[in-house]
N, C-alpha and C positions, 0 to 999 in steps of 0.2 A: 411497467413490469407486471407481468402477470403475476396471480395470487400465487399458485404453484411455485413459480421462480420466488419470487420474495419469504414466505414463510417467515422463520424466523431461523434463518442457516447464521447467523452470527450472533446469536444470543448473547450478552455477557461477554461480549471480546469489542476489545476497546483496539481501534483503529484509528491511525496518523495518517491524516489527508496533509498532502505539501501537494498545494498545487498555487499558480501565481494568476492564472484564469481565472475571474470570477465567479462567472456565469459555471463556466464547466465543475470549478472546486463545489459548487452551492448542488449543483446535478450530483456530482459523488457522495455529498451529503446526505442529500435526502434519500438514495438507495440503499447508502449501506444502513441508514437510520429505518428504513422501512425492510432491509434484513434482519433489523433489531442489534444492530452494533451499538455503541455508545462512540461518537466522533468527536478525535482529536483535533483541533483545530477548526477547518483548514489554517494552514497557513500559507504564507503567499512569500514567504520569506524565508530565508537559510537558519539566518539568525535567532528568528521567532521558532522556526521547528527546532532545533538543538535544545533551544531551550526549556521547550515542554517534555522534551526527551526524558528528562532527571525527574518528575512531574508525579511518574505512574507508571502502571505497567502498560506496555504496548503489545498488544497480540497480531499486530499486522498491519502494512502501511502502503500506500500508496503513492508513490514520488514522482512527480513531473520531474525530472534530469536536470531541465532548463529553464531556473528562477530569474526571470529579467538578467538571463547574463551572468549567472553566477549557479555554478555546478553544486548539485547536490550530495556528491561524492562524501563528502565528509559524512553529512547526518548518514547516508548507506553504508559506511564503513561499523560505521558503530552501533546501528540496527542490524549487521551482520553479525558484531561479539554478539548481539543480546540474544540470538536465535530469532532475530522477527521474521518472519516472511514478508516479500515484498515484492511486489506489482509497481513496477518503471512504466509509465504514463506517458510517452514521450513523441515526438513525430521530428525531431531531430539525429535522433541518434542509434546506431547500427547495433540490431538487437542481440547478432552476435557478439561482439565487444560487452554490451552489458552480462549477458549468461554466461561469457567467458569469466568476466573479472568477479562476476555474484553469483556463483554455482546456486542452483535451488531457485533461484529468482525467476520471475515472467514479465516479460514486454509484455505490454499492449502499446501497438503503434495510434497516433493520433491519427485519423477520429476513429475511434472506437466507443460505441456506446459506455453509457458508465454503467449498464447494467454488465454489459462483457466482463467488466475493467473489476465489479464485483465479484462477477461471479467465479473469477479468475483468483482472487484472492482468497474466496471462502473455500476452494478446490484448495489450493496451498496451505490453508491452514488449517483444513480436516489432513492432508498428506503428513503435516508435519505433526498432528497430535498422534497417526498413528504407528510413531517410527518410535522402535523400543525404548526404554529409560537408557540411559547410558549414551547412547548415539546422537551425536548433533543434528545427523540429518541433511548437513551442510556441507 
């Protein structure tokens, strides 16, 4: 990632990686980390992301769809009440269907660099600080 891209565009915003990929989850680490996020997790599990949910506050998350076989619907239903922004990580599943059911949400199809996958996020969630007090956004 170049120095220009990296900066420090997620200062202070703590972001939820749910990815069940190693290799890939540890890649989204170290970019959002060298955006200067503070990273949640990853997690590689349903069960383990819900449960860091209650934890802290979340400013924005990144979710593979498809955790060994078991849908992430849940924890997105409920980073939808919180207002999170959220980046769908996915190479199974039709991006329309996701931006239908998560107004405001962005696909990134797999492979997509995880600097894309970043930089996709940190757009979402400058979009969403800039939308007046009162309005979801969503």
């Amino acid at each position: 990632m170049s120095s220009a891209i990296s900066g420090k565009m997620l200062s202070g915003k703590n972001i939820l990686i749910v990815e069940d990929e190693a290799i890939l989850a540890l890649d989204l680490t170290f970019v959002m980390e060298d955006m200067g996020a503070s990273v949640i997790g990853p997690c590689h599990r349903l069960r383990r992301a819900l449960e860091v949910l209650g934890q802290g506050q979340i400013d924005g998350a990144i979710l593979d769809v498809d955790l060994a076989g078991e849908a992430v619907f849940p924890l997105a239903d409920d980073l939808v009440l919180r207002h999170v922004p959220i980046v769908f990580h996915t190479g199974r599943h039709n991006s329309g269907e996701l931006t239908r059911r998560y107004k405001g949400a962005a696909v990134c199809a797999k492979p997509t660099q995880p600097e894309n996958v970043a930089l996709t996020l940190a757009a979402l969630i400058e979009n969403d600080m800039e939308i007046a007090p009162g309005s979801s956004g969503h």
